[in-house]
Phi, psi and omega in degrees: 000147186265133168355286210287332202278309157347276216277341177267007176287290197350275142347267191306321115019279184282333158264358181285320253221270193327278164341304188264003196318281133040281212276308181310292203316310163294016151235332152331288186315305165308301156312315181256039205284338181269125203287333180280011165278290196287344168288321173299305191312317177278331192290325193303035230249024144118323200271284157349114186246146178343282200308317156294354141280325161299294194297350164264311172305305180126203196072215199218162197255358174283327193291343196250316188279314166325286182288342159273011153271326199280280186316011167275303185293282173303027193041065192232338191211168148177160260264142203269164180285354150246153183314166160043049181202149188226160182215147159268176196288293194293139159281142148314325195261332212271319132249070161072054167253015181329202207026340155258134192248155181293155171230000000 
């Protein structure tokens, strides 16, 4: 991609984020009302595979996947540059889930 069209993303990026701010934060807030959602959710960072989420967090690896299908529907993840694996969109901290840093 060429430097202008990078800075015209951007941009625009940065105003989809504004406009809707509101609204991510409210399906955050819904989606992640469990704190062990929002630890799966921060974990969700493209590297991270089920299992290496199960295992820090707990659960079950049907259950990591279920919610990273259903957060998928919701533009919530999407799909990481290795197979069967996903990231997330949203920062945590940036809307005001500060007590999770991605990892």
């Amino acid at each position: 991609m060429s430097k202008e069209l990078n800075e015209m993303f951007a941009e625009f990026l940065q105003i989809y984020k504004f406009v809707n701010r509101e609204k991510i934060i409210s399906t955050l807030q819904k989606e992640l009302s469990d704190e062990k959602y929002k630890k799966i959710y921060a974990m969700t960072n493209g590297e991270n595979s089920v299992r290496d989420i199960k295992d820090v967090v707990g659960g079950s690896i049907s259950t990591i996947s279920t919610l990273w299908k259903k957060w998928s529907l919701l533009c919530m993840v999407e799909p990481a540059g290795r197979k069967g694996r996903v990231k997330a969109i949203f920062s945590l901290a940036e809307y005001g889930f500060e007590d999770f840093v991605e990892e």
